[in-house]
N, CA, C and O atoms as a GROMACS GRO file, in nm:
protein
  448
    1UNK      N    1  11.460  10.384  10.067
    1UNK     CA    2  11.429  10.347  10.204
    1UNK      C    3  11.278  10.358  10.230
    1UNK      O    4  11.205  10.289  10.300
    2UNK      N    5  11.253  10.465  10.153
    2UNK     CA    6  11.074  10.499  10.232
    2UNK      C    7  10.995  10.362  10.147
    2UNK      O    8  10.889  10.321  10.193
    3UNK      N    9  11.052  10.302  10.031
    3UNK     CA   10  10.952  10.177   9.973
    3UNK      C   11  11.009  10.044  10.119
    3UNK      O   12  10.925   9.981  10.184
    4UNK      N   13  11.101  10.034  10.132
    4UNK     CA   14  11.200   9.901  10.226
    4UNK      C   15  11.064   9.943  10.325
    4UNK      O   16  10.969   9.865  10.326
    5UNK      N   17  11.056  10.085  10.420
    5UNK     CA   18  11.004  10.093  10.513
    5UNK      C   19  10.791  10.064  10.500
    5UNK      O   20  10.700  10.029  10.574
    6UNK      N   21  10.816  10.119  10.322
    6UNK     CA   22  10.653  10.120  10.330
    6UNK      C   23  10.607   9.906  10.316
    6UNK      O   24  10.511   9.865  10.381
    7UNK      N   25  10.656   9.845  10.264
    7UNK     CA   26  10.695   9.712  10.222
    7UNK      C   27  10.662   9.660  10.364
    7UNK      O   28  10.549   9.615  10.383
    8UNK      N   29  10.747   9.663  10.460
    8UNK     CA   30  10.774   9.627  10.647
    8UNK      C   31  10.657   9.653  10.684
    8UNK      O   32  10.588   9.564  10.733
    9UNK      N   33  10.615   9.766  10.672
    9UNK     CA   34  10.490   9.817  10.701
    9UNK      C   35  10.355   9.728  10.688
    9UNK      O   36  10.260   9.711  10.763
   10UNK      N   37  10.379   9.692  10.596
   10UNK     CA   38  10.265   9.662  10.493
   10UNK      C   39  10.269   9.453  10.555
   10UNK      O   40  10.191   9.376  10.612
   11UNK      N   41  10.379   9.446  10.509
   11UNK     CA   42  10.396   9.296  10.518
   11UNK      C   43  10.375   9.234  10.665
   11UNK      O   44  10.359   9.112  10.671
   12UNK      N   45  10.373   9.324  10.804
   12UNK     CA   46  10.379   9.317  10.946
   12UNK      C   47  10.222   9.332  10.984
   12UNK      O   48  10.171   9.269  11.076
   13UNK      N   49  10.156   9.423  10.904
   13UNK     CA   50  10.032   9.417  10.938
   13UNK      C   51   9.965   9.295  10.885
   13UNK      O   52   9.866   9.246  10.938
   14UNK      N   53  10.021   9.252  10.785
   14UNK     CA   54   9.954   9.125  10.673
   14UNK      C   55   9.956   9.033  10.773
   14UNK      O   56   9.864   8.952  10.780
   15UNK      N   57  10.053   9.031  10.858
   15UNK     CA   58  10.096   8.880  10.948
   15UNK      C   59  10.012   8.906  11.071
   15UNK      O   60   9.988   8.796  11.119
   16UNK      N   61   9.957   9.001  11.143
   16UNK     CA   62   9.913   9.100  11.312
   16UNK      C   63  10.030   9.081  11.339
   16UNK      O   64  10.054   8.961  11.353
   17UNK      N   65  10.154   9.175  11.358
   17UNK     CA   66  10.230   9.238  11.421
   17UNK      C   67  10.198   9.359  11.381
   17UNK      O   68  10.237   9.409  11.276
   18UNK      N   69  10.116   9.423  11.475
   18UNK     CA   70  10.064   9.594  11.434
   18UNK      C   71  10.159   9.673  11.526
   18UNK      O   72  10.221   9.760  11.465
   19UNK      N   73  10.188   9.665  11.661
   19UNK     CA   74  10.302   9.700  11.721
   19UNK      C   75  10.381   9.745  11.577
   19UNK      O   76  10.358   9.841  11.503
   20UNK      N   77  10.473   9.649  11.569
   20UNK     CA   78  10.619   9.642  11.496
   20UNK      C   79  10.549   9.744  11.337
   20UNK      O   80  10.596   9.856  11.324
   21UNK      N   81  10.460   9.705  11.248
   21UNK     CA   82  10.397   9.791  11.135
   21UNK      C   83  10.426   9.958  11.184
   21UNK      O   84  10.497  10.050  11.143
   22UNK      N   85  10.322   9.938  11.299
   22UNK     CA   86  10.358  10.065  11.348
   22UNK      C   87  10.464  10.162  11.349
   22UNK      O   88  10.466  10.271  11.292
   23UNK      N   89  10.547  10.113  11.418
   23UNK     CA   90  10.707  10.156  11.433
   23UNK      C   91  10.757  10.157  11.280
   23UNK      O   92  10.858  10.227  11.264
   24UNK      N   93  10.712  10.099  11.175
   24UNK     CA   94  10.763  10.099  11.049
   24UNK      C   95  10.666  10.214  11.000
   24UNK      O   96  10.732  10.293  10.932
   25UNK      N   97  10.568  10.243  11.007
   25UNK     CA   98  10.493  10.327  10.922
   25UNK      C   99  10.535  10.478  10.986
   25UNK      O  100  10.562  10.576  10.916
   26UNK      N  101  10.535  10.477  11.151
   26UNK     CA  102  10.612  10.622  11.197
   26UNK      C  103  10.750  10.652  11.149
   26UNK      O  104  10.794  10.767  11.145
   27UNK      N  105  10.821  10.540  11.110
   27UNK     CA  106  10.933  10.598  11.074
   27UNK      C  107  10.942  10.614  10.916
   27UNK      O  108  11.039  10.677  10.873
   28UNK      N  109  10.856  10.566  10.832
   28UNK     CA  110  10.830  10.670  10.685
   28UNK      C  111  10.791  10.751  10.728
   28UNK      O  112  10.884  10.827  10.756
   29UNK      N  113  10.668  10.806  10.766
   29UNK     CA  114  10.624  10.917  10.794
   29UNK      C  115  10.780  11.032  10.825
   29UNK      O  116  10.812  11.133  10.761
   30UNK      N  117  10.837  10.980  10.923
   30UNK     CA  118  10.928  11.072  10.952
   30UNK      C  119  11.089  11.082  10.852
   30UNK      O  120  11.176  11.170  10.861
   31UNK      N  121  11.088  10.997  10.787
   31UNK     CA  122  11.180  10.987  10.674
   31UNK      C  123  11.103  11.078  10.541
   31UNK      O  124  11.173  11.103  10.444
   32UNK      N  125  10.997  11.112  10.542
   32UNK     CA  126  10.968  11.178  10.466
   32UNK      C  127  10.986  11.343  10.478
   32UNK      O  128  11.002  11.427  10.389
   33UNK      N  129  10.978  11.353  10.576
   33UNK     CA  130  11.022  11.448  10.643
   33UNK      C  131  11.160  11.519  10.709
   33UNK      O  132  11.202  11.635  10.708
   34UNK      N  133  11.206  11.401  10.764
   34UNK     CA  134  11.382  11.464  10.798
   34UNK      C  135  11.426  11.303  10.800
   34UNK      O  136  11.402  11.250  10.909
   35UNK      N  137  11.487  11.212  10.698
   35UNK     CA  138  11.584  11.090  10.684
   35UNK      C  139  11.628  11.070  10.794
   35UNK      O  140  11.597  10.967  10.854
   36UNK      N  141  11.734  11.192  10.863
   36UNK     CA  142  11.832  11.159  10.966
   36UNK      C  143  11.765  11.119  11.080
   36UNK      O  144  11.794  11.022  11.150
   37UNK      N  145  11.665  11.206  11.096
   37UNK     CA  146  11.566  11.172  11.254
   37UNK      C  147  11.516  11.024  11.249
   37UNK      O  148  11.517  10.947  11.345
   38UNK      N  149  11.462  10.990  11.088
   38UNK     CA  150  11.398  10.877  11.098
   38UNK      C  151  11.519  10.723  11.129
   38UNK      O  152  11.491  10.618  11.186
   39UNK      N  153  11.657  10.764  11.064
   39UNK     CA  154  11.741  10.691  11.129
   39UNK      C  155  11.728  10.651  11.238
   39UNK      O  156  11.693  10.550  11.299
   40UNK      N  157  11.768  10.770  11.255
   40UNK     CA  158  11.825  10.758  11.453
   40UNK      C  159  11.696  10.690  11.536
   40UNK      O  160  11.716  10.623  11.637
   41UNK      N  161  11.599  10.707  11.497
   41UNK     CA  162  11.461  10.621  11.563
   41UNK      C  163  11.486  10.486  11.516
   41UNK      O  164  11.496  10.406  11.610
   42UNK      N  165  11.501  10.433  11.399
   42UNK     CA  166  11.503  10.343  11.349
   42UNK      C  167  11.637  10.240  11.471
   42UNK      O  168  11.617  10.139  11.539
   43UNK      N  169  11.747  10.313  11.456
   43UNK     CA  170  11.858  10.253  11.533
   43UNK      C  171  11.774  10.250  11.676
   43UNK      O  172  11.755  10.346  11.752
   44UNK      N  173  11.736  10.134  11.691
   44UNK     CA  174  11.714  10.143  11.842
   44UNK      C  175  11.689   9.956  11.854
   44UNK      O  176  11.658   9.877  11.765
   45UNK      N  177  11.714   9.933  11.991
   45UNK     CA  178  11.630   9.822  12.044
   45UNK      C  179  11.546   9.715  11.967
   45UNK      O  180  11.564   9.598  11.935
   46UNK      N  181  11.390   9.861  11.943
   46UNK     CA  182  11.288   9.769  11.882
   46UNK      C  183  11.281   9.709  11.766
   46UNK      O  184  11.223   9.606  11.730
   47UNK      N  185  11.368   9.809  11.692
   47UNK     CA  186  11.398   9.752  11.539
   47UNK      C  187  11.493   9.655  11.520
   47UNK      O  188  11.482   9.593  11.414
   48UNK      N  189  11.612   9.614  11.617
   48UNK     CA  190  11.744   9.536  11.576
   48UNK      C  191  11.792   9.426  11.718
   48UNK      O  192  11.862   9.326  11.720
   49UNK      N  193  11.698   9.516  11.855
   49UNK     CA  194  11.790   9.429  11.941
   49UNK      C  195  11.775   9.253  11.993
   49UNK      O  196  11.853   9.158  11.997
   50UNK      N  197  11.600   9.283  12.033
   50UNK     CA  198  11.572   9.207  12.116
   50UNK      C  199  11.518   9.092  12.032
   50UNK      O  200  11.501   9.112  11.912
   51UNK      N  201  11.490   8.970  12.087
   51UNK     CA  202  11.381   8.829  12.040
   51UNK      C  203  11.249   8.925  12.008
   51UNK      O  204  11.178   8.913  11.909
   52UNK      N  205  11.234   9.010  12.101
   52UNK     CA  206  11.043   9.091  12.033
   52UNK      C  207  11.092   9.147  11.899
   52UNK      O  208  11.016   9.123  11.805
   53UNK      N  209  11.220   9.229  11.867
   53UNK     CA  210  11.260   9.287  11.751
   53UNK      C  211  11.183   9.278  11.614
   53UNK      O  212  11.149   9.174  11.559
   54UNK      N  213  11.157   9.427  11.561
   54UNK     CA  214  11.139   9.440  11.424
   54UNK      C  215  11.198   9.307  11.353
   54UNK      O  216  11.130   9.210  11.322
   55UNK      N  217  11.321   9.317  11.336
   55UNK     CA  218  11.439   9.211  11.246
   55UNK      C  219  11.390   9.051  11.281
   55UNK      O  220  11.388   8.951  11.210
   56UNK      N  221  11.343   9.080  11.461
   56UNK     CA  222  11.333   8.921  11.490
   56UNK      C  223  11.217   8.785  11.440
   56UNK      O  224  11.204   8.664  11.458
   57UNK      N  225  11.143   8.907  11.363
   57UNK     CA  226  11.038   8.875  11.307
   57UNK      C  227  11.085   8.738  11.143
   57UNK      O  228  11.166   8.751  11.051
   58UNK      N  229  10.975   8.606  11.181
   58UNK     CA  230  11.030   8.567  11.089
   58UNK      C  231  10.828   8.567  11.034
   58UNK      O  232  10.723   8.553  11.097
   59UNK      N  233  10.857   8.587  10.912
   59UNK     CA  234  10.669   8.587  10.873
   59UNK      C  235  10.655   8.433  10.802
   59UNK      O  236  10.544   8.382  10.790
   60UNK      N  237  10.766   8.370  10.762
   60UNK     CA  238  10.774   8.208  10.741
   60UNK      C  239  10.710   8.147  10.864
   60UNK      O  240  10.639   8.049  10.844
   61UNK      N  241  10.725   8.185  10.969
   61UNK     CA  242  10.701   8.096  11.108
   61UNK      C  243  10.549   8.143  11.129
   61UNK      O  244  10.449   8.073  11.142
   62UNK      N  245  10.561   8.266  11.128
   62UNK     CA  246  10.392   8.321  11.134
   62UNK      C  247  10.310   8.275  11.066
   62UNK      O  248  10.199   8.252  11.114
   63UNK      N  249  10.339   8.246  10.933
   63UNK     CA  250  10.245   8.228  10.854
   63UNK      C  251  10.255   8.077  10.825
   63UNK      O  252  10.178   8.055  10.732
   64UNK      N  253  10.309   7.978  10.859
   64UNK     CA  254  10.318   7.828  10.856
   64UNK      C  255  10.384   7.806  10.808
   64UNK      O  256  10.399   7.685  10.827
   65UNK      N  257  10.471   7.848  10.728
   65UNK     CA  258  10.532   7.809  10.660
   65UNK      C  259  10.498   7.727  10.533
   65UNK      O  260  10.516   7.611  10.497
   66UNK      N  261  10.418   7.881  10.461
   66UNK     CA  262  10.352   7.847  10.335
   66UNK      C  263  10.460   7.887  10.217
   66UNK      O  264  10.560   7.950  10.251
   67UNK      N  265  10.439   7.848  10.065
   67UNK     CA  266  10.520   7.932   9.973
   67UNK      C  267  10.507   8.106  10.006
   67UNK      O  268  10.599   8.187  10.022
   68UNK      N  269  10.378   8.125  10.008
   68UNK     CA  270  10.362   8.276  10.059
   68UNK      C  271  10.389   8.312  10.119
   68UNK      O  272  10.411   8.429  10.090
   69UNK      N  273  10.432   8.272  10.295
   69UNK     CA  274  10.516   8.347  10.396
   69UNK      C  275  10.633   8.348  10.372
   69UNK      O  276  10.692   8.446  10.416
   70UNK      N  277  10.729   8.229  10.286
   70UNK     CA  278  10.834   8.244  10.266
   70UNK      C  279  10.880   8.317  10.196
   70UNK      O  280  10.986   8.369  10.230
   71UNK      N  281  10.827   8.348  10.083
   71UNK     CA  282  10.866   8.455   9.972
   71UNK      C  283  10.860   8.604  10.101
   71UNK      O  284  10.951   8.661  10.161
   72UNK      N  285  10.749   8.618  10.103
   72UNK     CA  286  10.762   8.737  10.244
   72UNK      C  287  10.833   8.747  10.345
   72UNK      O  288  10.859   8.856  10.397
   73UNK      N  289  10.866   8.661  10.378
   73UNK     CA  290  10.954   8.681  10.468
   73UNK      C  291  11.098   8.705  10.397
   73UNK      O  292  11.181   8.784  10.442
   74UNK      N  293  11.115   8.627  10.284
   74UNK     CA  294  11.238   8.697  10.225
   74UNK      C  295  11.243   8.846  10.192
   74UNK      O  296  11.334   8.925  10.216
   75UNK      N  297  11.124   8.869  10.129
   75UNK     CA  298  11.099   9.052  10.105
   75UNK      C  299  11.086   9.119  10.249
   75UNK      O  300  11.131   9.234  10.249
   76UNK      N  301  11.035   9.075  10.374
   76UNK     CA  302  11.067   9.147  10.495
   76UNK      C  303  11.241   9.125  10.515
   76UNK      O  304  11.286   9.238  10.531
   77UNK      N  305  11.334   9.040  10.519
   77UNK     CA  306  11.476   9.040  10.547
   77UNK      C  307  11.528   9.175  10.415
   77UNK      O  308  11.600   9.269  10.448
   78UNK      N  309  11.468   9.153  10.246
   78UNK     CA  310  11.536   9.240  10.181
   78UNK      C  311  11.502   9.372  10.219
   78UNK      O  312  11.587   9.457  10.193
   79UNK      N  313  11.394   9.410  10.277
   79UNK     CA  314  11.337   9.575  10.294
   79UNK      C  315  11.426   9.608  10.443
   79UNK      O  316  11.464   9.721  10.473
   80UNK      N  317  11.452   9.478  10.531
   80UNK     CA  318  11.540   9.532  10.650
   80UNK      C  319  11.688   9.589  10.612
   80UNK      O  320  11.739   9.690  10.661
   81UNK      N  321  11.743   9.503  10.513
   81UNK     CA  322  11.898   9.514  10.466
   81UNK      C  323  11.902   9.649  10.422
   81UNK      O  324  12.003   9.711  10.458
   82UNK      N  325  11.801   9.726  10.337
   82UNK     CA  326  11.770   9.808  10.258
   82UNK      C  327  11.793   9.898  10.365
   82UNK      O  328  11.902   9.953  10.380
   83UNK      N  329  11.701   9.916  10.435
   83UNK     CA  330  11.678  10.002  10.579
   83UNK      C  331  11.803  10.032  10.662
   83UNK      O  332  11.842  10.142  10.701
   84UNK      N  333  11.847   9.935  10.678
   84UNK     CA  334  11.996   9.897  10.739
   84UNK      C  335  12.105   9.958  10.693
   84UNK      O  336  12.195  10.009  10.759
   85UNK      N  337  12.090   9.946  10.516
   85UNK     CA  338  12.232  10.011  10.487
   85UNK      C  339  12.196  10.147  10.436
   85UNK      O  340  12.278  10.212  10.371
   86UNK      N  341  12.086  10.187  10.462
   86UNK     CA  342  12.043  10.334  10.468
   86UNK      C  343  12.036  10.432  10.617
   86UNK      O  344  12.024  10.552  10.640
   87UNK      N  345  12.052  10.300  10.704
   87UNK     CA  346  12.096  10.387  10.844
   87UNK      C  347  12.243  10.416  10.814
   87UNK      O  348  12.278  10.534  10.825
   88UNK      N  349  12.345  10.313  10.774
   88UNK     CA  350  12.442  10.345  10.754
   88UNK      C  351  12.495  10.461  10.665
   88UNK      O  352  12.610  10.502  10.675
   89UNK      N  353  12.434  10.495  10.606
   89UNK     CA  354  12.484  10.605  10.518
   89UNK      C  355  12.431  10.754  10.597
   89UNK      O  356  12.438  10.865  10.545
   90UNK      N  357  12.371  10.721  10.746
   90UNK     CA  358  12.315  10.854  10.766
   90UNK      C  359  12.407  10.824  10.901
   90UNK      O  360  12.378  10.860  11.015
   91UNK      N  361  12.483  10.777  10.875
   91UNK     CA  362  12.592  10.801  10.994
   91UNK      C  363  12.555  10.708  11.124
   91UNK      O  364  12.636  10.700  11.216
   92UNK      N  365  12.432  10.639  11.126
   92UNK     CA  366  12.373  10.537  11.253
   92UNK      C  367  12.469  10.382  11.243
   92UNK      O  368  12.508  10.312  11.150
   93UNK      N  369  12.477  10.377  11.377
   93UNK     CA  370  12.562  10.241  11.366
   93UNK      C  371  12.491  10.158  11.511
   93UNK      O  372  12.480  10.207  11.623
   94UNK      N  373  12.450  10.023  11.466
   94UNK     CA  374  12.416   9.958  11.520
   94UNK      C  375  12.459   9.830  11.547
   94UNK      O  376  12.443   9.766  11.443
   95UNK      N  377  12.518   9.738  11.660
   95UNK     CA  378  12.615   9.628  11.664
   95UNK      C  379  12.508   9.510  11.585
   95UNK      O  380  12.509   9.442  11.482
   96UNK      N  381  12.415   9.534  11.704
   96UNK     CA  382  12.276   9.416  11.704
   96UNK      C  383  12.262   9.408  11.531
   96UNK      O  384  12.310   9.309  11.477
   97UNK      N  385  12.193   9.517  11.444
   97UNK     CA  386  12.213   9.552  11.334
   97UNK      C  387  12.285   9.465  11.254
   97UNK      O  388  12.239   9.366  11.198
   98UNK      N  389  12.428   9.514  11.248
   98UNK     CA  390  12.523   9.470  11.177
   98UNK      C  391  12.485   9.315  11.174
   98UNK      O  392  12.449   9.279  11.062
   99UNK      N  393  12.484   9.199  11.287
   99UNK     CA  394  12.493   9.086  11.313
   99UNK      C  395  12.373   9.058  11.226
   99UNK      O  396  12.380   8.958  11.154
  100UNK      N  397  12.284   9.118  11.222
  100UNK     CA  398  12.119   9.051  11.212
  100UNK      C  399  12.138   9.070  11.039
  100UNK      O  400  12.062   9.016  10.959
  101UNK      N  401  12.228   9.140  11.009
  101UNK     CA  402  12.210   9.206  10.853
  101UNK      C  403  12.279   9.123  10.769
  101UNK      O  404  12.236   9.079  10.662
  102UNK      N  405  12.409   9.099  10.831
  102UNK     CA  406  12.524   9.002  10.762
  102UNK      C  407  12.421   8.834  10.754
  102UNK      O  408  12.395   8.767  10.655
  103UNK      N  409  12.386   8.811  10.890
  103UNK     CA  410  12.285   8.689  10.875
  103UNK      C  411  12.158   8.682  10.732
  103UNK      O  412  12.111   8.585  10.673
  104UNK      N  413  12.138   8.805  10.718
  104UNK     CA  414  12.041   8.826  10.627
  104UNK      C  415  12.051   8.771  10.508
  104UNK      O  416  11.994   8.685  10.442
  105UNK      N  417  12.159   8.860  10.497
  105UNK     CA  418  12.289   8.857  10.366
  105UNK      C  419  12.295   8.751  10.338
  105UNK      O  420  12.222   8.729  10.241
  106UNK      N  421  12.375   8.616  10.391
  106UNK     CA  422  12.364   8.522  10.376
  106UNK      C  423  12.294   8.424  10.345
  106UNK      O  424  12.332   8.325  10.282
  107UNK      N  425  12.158   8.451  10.400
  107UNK     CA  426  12.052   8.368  10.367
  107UNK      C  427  12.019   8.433  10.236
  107UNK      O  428  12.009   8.351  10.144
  108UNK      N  429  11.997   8.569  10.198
  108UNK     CA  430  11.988   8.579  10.058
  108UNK      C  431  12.069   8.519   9.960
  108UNK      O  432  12.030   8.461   9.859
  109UNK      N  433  12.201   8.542  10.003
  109UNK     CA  434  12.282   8.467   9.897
  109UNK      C  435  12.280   8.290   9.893
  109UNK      O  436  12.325   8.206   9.815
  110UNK      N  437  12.232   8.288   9.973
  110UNK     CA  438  12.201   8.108   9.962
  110UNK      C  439  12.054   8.045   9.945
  110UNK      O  440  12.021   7.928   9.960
  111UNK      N  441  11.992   8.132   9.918
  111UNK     CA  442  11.833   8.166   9.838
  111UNK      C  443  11.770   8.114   9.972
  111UNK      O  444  11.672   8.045   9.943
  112UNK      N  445  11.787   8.121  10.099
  112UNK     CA  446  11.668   8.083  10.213
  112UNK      C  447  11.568   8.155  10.225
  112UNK      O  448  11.482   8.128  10.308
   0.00000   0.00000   0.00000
């Protein structure tokens, strides 16, 4: 999880979404420290709910839709799934989540 989260991190600032980086780099920080806390932050709103959303982020659209944003943006959807099914194992359950993850899923398995 702390590479999925350092990856988000990294790939959000590459695009200026420093907001959203942000929220990804506090929550390694705090996964390094106590996992469960960094969950339960993670499960929220900013990461899964809204159109502003962590998840809602596409870096294909940001970035023009070059070979390079697309490959990234596929590695931002795989570091979310990652993230995702590592909330799940710390007991966090998220509806928004679930929907945005299975969508993910799919587009991985159909190479988008």
């Amino acid at each position: 999880m702390l590479r999925a989260l350092t990856t988000i991190e990294s790939l959000l600032r590459a695009y200026g979404h420093t907001y959203e980086a942000n929220l990804a780099g506090i929550a390694a920080k705090l996964y390094r420290t106590d996992p469960a806390v960094a969950c339960q932050s993670i499960n929220s709103d900013e990461w899964w709910e809204s159109s502003a959303s962590v998840a809602a982020i596409d870096l294909a659209v940001s970035g023009g839709f070059t070979p390079q944003s697309r490959v990234d943006a596929q590695r931002l959807r795989q570091s979310l799934i990652e993230v995702f099914t590592t909330l799940l194992a710390y007991g966090e359950h998220n509806d928004a989540g679930e929907i945005i993850v299975s969508q993910f899923q799919k587009w991985t398995e159909s190479h988008m």
